[in-house]
C-alpha positions, 0 to 999 in steps of 0.5 A, spaced: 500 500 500 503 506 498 497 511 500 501 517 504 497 515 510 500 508 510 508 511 509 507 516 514 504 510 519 511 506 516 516 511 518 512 514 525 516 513 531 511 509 536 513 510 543 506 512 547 498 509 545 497 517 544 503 516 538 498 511 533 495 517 528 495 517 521 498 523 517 491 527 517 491 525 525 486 519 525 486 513 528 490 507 525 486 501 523 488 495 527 491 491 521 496 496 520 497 497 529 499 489 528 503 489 523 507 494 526 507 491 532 509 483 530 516 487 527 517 490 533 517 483 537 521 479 531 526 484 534 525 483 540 525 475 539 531 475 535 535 477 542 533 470 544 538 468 538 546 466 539 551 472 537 554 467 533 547 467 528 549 466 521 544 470 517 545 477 519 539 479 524 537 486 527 536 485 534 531 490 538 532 494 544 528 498 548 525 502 543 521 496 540 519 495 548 516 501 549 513 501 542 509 494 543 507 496 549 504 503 546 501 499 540 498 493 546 495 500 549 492 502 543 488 497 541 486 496 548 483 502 548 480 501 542 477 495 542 474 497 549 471 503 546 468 499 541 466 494 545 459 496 546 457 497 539 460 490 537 455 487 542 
């Protein structure tokens, strides 16, 4: 997908549930939340990998912690918030 909604949600730096807005300050959909949120925890698993690992990998930091637990926050709220009308 190459709308500028979605290249500005791929380069935006996630660090507080407030932080999940689109380039016109809307909510982000779920699906891109979680995309976002797998890539942050792959890195965070590859730590869990030997320093002598083969193939090259980009191993997390606390950057990526505090983005999965912004982007956790997030859906949290949203499907919360929802709740109500899903019933």
């Amino acid at each position: 997908m190459d709308t500028p909604a979605h290249e500005h949600w791929t380069d935006l730096t996630v660090r507080r549930p407030d932080d999940v807005r689109t380039i016109t300050g809307r909510r982000v959909s779920l699906s891109w939340r979680m995309e976002k949120r797998a890539g942050h925890i792959d890195r965070l698993m590859n730590r869990t990998l030997p320093e002598d690992f083969p193939d090259p990998v980009e191993r997390g930091d606390a950057g990526d912690v505090l983005a999965v637990l912004a982007l956790s926050e997030s859906i949290r709220r949203d499907l919360a918030a929802r709740r109500g009308g899903d019933i």
